[in-house]
NUKENU-258073 format. One line per 5 residues: number of its first residue (from 0); for each residue x, y, z of C-alpha. Coordinates in steps of 0.5 Angstrom, whole numbers, plus 500, padded with zeros to 3 digits. Example, Ala and Ser with C-alpha at 12.3 -4.5 7.8 and 13.67 -1.06 7.14 Angstrom:
# NUKENU-258073
0	525/491/516 | 527/498/514
END
This chain:
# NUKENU-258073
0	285/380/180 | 287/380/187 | 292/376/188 | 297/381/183 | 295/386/188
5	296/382/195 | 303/380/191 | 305/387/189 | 304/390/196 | 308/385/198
10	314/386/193 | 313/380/189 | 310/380/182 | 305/375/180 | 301/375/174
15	296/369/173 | 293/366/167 | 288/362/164 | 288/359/159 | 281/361/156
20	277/366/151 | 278/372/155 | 270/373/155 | 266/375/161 | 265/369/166
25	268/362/167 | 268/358/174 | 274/359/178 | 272/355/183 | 267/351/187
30	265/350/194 | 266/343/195 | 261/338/195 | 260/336/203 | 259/344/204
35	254/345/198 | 249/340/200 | 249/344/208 | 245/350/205 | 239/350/203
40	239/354/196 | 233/356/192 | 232/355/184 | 231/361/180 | 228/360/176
45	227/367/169 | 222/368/166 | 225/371/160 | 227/367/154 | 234/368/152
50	233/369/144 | 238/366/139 | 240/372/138 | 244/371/145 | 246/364/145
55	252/366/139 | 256/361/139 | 264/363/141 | 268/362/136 | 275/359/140
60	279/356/133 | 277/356/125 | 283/351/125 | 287/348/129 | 291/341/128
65	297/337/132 | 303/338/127 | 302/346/126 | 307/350/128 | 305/357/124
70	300/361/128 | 295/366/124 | 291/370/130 | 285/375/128 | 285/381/134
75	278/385/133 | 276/391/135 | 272/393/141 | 265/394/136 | 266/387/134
80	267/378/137 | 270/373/135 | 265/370/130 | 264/375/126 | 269/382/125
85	273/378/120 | 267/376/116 | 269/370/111 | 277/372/111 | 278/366/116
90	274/361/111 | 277/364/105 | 285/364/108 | 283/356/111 | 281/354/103
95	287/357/100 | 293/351/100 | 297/356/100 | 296/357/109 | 296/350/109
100	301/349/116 | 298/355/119 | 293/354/126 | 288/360/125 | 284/362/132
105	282/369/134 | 283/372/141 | 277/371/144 | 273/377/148 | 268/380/150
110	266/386/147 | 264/389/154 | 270/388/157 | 268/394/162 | 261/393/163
115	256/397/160 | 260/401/154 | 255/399/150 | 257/396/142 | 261/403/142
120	267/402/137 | 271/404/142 | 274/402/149 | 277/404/156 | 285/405/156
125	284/400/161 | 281/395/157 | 287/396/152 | 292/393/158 | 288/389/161
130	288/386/154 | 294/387/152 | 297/383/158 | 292/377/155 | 295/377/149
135	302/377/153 | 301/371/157 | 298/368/151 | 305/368/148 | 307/365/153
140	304/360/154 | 298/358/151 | 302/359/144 | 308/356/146 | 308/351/142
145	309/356/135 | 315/358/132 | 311/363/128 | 306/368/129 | 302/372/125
150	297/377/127 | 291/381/124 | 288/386/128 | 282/391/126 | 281/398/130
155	283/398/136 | 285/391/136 | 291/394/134 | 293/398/138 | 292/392/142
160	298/388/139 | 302/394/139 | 301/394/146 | 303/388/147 | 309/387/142
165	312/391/145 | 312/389/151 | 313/382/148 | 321/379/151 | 325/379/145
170	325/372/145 | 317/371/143 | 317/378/140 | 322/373/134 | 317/369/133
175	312/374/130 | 312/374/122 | 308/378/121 | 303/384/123 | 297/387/119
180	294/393/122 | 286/395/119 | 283/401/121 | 288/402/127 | 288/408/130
185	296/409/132 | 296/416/132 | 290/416/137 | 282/420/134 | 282/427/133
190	279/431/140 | 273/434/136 | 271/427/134 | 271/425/141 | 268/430/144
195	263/430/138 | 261/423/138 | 262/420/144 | 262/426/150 | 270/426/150
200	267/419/153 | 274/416/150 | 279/422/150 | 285/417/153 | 285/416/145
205	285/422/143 | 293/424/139 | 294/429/144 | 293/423/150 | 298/420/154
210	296/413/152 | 298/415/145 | 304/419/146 | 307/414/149 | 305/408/145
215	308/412/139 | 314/413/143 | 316/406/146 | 314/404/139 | 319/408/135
220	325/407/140 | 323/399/139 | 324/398/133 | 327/405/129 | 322/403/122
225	326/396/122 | 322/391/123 | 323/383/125 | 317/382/122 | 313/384/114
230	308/390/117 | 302/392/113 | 298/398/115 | 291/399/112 | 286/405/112
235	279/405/108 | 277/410/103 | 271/412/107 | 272/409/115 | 268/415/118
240	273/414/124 | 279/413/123 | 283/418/118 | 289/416/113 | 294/419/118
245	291/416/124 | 293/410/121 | 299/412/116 | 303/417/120 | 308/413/124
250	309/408/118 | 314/409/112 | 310/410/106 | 312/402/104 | 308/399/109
255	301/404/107 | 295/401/103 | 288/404/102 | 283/399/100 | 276/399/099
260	270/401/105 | 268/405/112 | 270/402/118 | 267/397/120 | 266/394/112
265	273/394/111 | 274/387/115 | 267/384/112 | 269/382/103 | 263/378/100
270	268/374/096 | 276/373/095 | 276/378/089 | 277/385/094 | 283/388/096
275	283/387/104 | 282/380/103 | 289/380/097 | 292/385/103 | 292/379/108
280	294/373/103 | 299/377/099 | 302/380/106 | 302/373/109 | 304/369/103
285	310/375/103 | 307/376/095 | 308/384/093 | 301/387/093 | 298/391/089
290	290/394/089 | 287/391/084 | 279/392/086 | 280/399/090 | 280/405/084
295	286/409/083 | 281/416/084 | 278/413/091 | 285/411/094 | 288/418/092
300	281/422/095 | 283/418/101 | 290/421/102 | 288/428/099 | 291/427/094
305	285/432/089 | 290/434/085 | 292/428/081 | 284/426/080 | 283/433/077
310	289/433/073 | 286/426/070 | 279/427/069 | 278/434/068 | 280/434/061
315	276/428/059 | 269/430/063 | 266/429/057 | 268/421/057 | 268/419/064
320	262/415/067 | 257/416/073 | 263/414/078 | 269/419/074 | 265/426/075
325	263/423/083 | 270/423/084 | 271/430/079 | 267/434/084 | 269/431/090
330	276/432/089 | 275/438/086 | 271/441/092 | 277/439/095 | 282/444/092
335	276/449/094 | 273/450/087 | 267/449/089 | 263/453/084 | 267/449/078
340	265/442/081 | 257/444/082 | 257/448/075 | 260/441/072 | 256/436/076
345	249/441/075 | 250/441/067 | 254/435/065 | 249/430/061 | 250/425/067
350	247/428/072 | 240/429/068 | 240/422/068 | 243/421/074 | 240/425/080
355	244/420/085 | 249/424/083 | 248/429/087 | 247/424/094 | 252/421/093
360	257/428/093 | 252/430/099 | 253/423/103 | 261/425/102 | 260/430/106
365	255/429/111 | 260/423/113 | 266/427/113 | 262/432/117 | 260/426/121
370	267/425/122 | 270/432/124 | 264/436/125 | 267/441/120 | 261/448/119
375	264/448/111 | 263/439/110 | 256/440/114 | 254/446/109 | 256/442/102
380	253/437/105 | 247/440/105 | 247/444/099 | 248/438/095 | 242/433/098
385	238/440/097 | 240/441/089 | 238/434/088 | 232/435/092 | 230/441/088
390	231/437/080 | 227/432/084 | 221/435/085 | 221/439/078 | 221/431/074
395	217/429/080 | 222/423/082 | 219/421/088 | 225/415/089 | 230/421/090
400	225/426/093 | 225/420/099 | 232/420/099 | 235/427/099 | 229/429/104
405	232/424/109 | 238/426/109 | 236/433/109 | 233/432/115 | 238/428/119
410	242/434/117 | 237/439/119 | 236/435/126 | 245/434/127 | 247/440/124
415	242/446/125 | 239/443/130 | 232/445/128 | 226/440/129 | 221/443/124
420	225/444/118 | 227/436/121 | 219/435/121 | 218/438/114 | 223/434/110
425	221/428/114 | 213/428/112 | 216/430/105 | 219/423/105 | 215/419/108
430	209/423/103 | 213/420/096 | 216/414/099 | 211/410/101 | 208/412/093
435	214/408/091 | 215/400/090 | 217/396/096 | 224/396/097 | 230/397/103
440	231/403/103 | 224/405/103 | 223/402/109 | 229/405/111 | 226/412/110
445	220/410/112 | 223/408/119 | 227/414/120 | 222/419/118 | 218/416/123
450	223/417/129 | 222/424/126 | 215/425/128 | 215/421/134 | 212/414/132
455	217/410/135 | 214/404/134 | 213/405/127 | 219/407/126 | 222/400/130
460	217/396/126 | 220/398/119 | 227/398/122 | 225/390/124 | 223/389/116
465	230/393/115 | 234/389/118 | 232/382/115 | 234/385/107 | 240/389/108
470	247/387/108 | 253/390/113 | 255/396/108 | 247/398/109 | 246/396/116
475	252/401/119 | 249/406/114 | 242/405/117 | 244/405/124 | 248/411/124
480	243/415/123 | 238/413/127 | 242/412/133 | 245/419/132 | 238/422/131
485	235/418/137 | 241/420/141 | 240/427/139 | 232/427/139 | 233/424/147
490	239/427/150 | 241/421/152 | 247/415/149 | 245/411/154 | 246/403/152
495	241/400/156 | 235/405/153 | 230/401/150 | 230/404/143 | 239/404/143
500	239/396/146 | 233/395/140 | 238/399/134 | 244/395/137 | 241/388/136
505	238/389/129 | 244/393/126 | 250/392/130 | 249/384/131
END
């Protein structure tokens, strides 16, 4: 970088490229030969094997051929890598005839583009401009060759593209088909959720920062809400960081959609039959897309809208299943009709054959409360995950006095602050869960129930185990609470603590 800077001191502007992956290292130059051979340089030699884990392969390109001239570009977010942030999309779309002409690759780069932030999801104002200017100098050169560009972006690769479209000439702005935003937080992340979750770490992102601002203000006179290009704006029902008006405010309702998932899921569909995956070919293809996977009750909870839940399922509380009278009482929670939603989910038929109920409700809370540290989400929280655990412990139902006695003591430890009721619930999970048959989240309770009481290595044995049976939806649940506990239990967020570098491997990789 010191060639832009000595060019700058002397009035002159220059911005070199190369064209690679914008990972960590790459030789730029060598001492040549007849000099090398002059020095003495000991061999080092390091004792410390390198896992398979390390050695991930970079992904560069899922396809490239010599007579493309479309180009469909995947931009993952600060949390995520090339090889894996889109999950199966990349394979799904080169199999669907209906690509076929399209190059497809990712912009590579590391995740630790500052050192040492750690598999946060987010990354310093910096890191989005040094990105952004990559993905500049990209168009200008090393996708040159394509009269078309689509861009997918996750998170704050988002923010990414925006930064750099905008800052695109309009030239090779032209060349841009089409733009797809999933769990991008235009509208910046709110102050409390900085400062909860991260220490203010990131407060450059917040929506009252100047990054933000300005962002919006150069993205609004830019474009007007007339796009040269087909634009789709994704939420998740359920992202745990990024709120629906994050992500849809600065967008005309048209190019607004909520599909299934948190944060991180979102991008991951186990097949080609989810609505994230019909958003993309839809969009891409300029095919109307209608979600088909999403339930219609989970969209309007993502976008507040209560009213229309509890106007349709209300009158047929007696008809609807499991997954109605969650989304009933969610929804009526919502509209501050709280003592209706318990007395409905304490006496319908379903919740005595279905105490998960009561967790799912209080699960709703705790990641809202997780979110937005709101008193009223964390006391609901709370309340439901005791309600379950008293029904539970009266039909002795040791599966659900593990699960709602674990949470319970997360939330004893985050929200109250108060180790012994956090110990009590711990040794009341662990007491039931390993009277219970072998399964994932049993050892998962067993796991954190042990980071309660102090027996680290236990409990890193039994999250071992953990992380070779669950899936991504699991992992991000698992490691969220262990990693807020530990945190929490430690004074520290260090990520090159042993125990967060261990969580981080196992759940994050």
């Amino acid at each position: 970088m010191e060639v832009p800077k000595r060019a700058k001191e002397a009035g002159k502007m220059q911005n070199p490229y190369v064209n690679l992956q914008n990972y960590d290292n790459f030789a730029l130059s060598y001492v040549p030969k007849e000099i090398r051979d002059k020095f003495s340089i000991e061999k080092i030699e390091y004792s410390e094997k390198i896992t398979s884990k390390e050695l991930k392969t970079i992904v560069t390109s899922y396809r490239e051929t010599e007579k493309a001239n479309n180009l469909l570009l995947f931009i993952h977010g600060f949390s995520g890598e090339a090889a894996d942030t889109f999950g199966i999309i990349p394979k799904l779309l080169m199999e669907d005839e209906r690509m076929n002409g399209w190059d497809m690759k990712p912009l590579g780069y590391s995740p630790h583009v500052t050192p040492e932030f750690g598999k946060d999801i987010w990354g310093d104002i910096q890191d989005i401009d040094k990105i952004s200017n990559y993905l500049v100098t990209s168009f200008k050169y090393k996708f040159d060759k394509y009269d078309r560009i689509a861009i997918v972006a996750h998170s704050l690769g988002g923010l990414i593209a925006q930064k750099a479209i905008i800052e695109l000439t309009k030239n090779l702005r032209d060349k841009i088909s089409h733009l797809i935003l999933l769990g991008t937080p235009s509208n910046g992340i709110d102050s409390a959720v900085l400062t909860n979750s991260w220490d203010n770490k990131y407060k450059q992102l917040s929506s009252d920062g100047n990054f933000i601002k300005n962002l919006r203000k150069e993205w609004s006179s830019t474009f007007k809400n007339n796009y040269p290009f087909h634009l789709k704006v994704a939420a998740a029902t359920d992202d745990e960081y990024v709120s629906t008006n994050s992500c849809f405010n600065s967008f005309n309702d048209e190019h607004c959609e909520i599909i299934e998932g948190n944060h991180l899921s979102m991008v991951k569909p186990k097949d080609a039959f989810n609505d994230c995956y019909m958003l993309i070919i839809n969009t891409l293809t300029n095919n109307n897309f209608h979600n088909q996977f999403t339930n219609n009750e989970e969209i309007n909870i993502a976008l507040g809208k209560y009213d229309a839940v509890v106007k349709k399922l209300l009158p047929i509380v007696d008809k609807i299943d499991v997954n109605g009278l969650k989304q009933l009482s969610f929804s009526l929670e919502g509209m501050d009709r709280k003592e209706e939603a318990l007395e409905i989910i304490t006496n319908h038929p379903l919740a005595k054959e279905n105490l998960d109920l009561f967790g799912i409700i209080g699960g709703r809370y705790k990641r809202s409360y997780l979110k937005t540290f709101s008193k009223e989400d964390g006391e609901l929280s709370f309340e439901y995950y005791n309600k379950g655990l008293q029904q539970a412990l009266k039909e002795n139902n040791l599966n659900q006095i593990y699960y709602q006695s674990i949470n319970l003591a997360f939330l004893s430890l985050i929200k109250d602050n108060n180790e012994i009721a956090m110990k009590k619930y711990a040794n009341l999970a662990l007491e039931a869960a390993t009277k219970c048959r072998d399964n994932l989240w049993k050892f998962a309770t067993i796991a954190e129930a042990n980071l309660y009481i102090g027996d680290l290595e236990f409990s890193k044995k039994m999250y071992s185990k953990t992380s070779k049976m669950a899936g991504i939806r699991e992992k991000i649940s698992i490691h969220t609470n262990a990693y807020k506990a530990y945190c929490y239990l430690m004074s520290t967020d260090n990520p090159n603590d042993e125990y967060i570098k261990f969580l981080h491997s196992n759940f994050l990789m």
